[in-house]
LOKOL-489473 format. One record per residue (C-alpha): z, x, y. Coordinates in steps of 0.5 Angstrom, whole numbers, padded with zeros to 4 digits, always signed. Example, Ala and Ser with C-alpha at 12.3 -4.5 7.8 and 13.67 -1.06 7.14 Angstrom:
BEGIN
+0016+0025-0009+0014+0027-0002
***
This chain:
BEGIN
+0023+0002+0005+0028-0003+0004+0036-0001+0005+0038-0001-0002+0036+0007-0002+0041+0011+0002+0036+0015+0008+0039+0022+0010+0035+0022+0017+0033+0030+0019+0029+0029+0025+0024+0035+0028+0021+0036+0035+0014+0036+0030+0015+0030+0025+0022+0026+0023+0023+0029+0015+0028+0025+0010+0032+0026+0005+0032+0020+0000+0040+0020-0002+0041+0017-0008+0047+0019-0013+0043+0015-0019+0036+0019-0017+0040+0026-0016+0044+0025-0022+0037+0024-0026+0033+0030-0023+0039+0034-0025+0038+0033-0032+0031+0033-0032+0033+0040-0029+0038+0042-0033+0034+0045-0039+0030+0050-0034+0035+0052-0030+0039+0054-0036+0033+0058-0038+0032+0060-0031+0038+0063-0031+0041+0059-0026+0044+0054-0031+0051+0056-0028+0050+0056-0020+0049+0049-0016+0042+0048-0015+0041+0041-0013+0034+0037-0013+0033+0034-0008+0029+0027-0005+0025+0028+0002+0021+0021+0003+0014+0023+0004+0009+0020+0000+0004+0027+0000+0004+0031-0006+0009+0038-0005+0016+0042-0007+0017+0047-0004+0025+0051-0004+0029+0054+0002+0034+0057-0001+0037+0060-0007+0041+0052-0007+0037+0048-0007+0029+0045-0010+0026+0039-0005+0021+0034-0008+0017+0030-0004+0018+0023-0007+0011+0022-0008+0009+0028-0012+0015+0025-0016+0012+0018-0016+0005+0022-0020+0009+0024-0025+0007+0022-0031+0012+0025-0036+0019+0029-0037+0015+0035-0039+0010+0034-0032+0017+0035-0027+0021+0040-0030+0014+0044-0029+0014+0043-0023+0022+0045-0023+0021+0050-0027+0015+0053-0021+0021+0052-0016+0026+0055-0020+0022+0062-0021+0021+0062-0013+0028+0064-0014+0029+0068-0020+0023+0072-0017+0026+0074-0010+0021+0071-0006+0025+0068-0002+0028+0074+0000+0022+0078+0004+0021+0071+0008+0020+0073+0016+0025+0067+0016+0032+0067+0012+0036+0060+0012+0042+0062+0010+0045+0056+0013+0041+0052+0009+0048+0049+0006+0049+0045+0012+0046+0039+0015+0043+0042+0021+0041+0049+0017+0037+0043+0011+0034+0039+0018+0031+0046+0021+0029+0048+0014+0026+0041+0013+0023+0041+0019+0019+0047+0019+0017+0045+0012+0014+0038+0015+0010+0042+0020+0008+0047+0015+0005+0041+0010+0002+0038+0016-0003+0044+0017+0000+0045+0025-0002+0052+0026+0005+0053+0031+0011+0050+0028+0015+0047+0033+0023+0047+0034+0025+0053+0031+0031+0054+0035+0036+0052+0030+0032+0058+0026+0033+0063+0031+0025+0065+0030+0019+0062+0032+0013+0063+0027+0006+0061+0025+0005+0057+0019+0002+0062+0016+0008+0066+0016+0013+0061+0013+0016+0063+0008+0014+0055+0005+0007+0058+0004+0007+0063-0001+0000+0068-0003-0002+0068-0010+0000+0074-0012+0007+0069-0013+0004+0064-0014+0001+0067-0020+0008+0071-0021+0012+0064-0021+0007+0060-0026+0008+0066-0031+0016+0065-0030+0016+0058-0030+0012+0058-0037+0017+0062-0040+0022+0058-0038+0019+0052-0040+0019+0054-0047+0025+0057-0047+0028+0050-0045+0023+0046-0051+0019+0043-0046+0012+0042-0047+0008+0048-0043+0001+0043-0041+0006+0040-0036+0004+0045-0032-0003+0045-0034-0003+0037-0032+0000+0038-0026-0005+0043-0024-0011+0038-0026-0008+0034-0020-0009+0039-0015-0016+0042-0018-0021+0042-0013-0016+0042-0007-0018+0050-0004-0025+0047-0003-0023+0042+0002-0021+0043+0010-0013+0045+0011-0013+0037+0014-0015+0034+0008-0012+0038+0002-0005+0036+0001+0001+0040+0003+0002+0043-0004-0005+0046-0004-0004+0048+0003+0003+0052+0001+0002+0053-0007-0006+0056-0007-0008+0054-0013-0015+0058-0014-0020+0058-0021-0018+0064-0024-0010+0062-0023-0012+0055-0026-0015+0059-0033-0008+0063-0033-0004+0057-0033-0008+0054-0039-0008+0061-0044-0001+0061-0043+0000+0054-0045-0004+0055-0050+0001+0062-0053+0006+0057-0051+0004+0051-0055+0008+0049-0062+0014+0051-0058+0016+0044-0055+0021+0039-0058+0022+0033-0056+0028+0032-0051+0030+0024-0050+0035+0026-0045+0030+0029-0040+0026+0023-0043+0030+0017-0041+0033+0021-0035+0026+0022-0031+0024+0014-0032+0030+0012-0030+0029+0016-0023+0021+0015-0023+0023+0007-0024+0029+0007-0019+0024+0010-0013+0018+0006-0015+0023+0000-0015+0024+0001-0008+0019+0003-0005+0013-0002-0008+0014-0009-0007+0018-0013-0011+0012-0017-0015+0009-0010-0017+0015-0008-0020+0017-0015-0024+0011-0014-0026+0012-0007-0028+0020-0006-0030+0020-0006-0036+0014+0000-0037+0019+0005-0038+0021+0002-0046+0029+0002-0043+0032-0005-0042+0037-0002-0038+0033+0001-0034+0028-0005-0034+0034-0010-0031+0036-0005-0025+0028-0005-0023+0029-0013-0024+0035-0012-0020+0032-0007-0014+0027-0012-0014+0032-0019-0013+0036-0015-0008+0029-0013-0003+0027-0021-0004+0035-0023-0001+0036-0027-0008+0044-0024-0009+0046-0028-0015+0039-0025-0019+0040-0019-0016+0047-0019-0019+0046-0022-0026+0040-0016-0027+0045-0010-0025+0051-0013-0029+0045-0013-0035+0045-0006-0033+0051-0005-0034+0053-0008-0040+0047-0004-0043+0051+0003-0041+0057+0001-0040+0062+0005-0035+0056+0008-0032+0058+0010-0025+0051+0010-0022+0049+0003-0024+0056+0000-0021+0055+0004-0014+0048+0000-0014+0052-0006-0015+0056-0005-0010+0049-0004-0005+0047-0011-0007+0054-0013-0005+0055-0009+0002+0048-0011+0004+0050-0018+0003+0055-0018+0007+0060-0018+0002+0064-0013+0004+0071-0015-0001+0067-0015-0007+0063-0009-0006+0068-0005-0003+0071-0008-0011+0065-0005-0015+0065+0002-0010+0072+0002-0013+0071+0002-0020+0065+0007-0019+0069+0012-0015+0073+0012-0022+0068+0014-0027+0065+0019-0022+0071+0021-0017+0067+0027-0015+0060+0024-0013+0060+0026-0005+0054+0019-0004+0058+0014-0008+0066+0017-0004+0061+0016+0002+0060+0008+0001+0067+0007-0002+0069+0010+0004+0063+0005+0009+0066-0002+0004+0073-0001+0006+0071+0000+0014+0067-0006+0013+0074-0010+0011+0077-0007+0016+0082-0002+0012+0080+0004+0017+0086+0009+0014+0084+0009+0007+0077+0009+0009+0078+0016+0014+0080+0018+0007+0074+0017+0002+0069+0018+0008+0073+0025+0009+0072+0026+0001+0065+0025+0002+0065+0030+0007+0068+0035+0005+0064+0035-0002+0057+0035+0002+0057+0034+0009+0050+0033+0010+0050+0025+0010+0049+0021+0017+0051+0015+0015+0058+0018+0013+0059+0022+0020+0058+0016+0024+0062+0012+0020+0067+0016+0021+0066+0016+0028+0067+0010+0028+0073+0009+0024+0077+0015+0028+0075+0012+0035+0078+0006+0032+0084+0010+0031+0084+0013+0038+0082+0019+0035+0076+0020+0041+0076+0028+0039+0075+0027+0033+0070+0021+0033+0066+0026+0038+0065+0030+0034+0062+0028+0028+0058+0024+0033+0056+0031+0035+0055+0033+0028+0050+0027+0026+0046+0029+0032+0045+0035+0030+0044+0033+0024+0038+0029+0026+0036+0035+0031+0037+0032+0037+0041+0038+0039+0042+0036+0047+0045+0030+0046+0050+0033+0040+0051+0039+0046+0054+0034+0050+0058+0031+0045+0060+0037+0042+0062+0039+0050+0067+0033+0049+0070+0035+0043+0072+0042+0045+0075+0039+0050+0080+0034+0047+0081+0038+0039+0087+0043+0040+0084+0050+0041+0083+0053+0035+0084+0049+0030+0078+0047+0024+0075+0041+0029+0075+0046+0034+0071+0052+0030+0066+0046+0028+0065+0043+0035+0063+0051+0037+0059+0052+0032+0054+0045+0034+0055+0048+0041+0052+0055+0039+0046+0051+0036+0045+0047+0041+0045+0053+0046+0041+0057+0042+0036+0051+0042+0035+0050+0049+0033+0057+0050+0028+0056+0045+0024+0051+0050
***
């Protein structure tokens, strides 16, 4: 897809997996999200949805932290109430401790390489490969069937149960979960190679299909009509199709959603892939006089800007962004990459230490600052984070190597010194697996 989408790459021996980084799309599936995970009871932990470039149909959790879903189970959404079906499922894997009695336990699922292992055991899972490969960052090789990605349907019906309480206690409409389950209809007839990975690792059965429609049926007159969510989820759905079909399609359709703002960034994610800046930048800034002080739409601005290679102005756009949104962790990290391209190497080591700090699982930011520290003399540093991004994209040889030279060069004990062990520990672990 074209570069306007920020690609977390998290690489597996099996099959590469990403993670599509998007601060707008992030922010609209946690609102999407919102009302079920307080239904949930997990409105007041950090759960974050996040977006793994796939175009099959799959969610799946890996953790207590976080829900993945692919982007094309997104793309077939058709409704608010359709999402927040397939989240309030995931979310009652959680709240159901069935994570809890996986044979594979992910603690460090917060961290870059722990959501690259998790990622990449997930791909090979949906793939339907009998023997997942590049466990070694897991500490456990098992087949697919025992991953904690499949679940029996003894859970699934558990989670359906759940999940229906939870979207009825957040006002969304329960035949959301019905029309998600009337895609997947028929896929247990089909061989494991042909069924897609949500059928493989969510079994839908006939019986479990009948349960799901008298509990929407018991549920039903309980919905109410949620313009938050509404306009949440066409702008996410909107801003991914935009970039991931072709411009003309998506001029054609930008306006399908009812909302000018969100008609005017699709026009101008279209503009942007065709290289056409000057309209790129007069439909983003319709967008923004449509929602003024909306950081999302300002740091799209400053993608358009960057990616036309005018740095100064879009290290401009990226600042006022970091104003309405100081805390956001993917626009910290753009601001930061603006002002390495304008040379201002100091302030950016700041904002990209920003960004880290708050997420640590962008490649993007650690290989800008490595670049930003080997242009300060900071080689230990810039080894480093060097290491970490290999790691990151489960090239655990070559971080070894580079996390060899930063033990080196960081004094003893010190925080860079504990992390670069840390990558070497991996890193040894993983070549005993082979």
């Amino acid at each position: 897809m074209a570069a306007a989408l920020l690609l977390t790459t998290l690489a597996a021996p099996a099959r590469a997996a990403t993670l599509l980084r998007d601060p707008d799309i992030e922010h609209a599936l946690e609102q999407v999200a919102a009302p079920v995970l307080k239904a949930a009871g997990l409105g007041s932990t950090r759960v974050e949805i996040l977006v793994v470039d796939d175009r099959t149909l799959n969610a799946f959790v890996v953790d207590q932290s976080h829900i993945f879903i692919h982007s094309g189970l997104l793309l077939k959404m058709q409704n608010a109430a359709m999402l927040q079906a397939v989240l309030a499922h995931e979310a009652a894997h959680i709240t159901n401790g069935h994570l809890a009695r996986r044979p594979v336990n992910l603690r460090n699922a917060r961290t870059a390489a722990g959501i690259g292992a998790a990622l990449a055991a997930a791909a090979a899972v949906a793939s339907g490969r009998g023997e997942i490969a590049g466990l070694g960052a897991l500490g456990a090789a098992n087949t697919a069937q025992r991953m904690f990605f499949v679940h029996t349907r003894a859970e699934e019906n558990a989670a359906d149960q759940s999940g229906m309480r939870y979207l009825a206690a957040a006002g969304a409409d329960p035949q959301g979960m019905v029309a998600v389950m009337d895609i997947f209809r028929g896929q247990e007839v089909l061989s494991a190679s042909r069924q897609d990975p949500y059928a493989r690792t969510h079994p839908l059965s006939r019986d479990r299909y009948r349960v799901v429609q008298r509990l929407a049926q018991g549920y039903a007159g309980q919905q109410r009509e949620d313009a938050t969510a509404n306009y949440w989820f066409q702008r996410a759905k909107g801003k991914l199709s935009a970039f991931q079909r072709a411009p003309k399609w998506t001029l054609n359709r930008a306006g399908e959603s009812g909302y000018a703002d969100i008609k005017a960034m699709r026009e101008a994610a279209a503009y942007h892939q065709q290289a056409d800046m000057t309209r790129a930048v007069a439909a983003i800034d319709r967008a923004l006089a449509a929602r003024p002080g909306d950081p999302y739409y300002q740091e799209l601005k400053g993608q358009i800007l960057i990616e036309s290679r005018q740095f100064q102005a879009a290290a401009n756009a990226y600042a006022v962004a970091v104003k309405q949104a100081p805390k956001n962790a993917l626009i910290l990290g753009a601001y930061g990459r603006a002002l390495l391209a304008t040379g201002q190497t100091q302030a950016a080591i700041k904002y990209l230490q920003q960004s880290y700090d708050r997420d640590g699982r962008d490649p993007r930011v650690l290989r800008d600052m490595a670049q930003a520290y080997a242009q300060l003399g900071n080689t230990g540093m810039a080894s480093l984070v060097t290491a970490e991004r290999y790691a990151m994209q489960g090239r655990l040889s070559d971080a070894g190597i580079h996390a060899k030279r930063a033990s080196d060069l960081l004094p003893r004990g010190s925080t860079g010194w504990r992390r670069a062990q840390d990558v070497l520990a991996a890193a040894e672990r993983a070549a005993k697996e082979k």
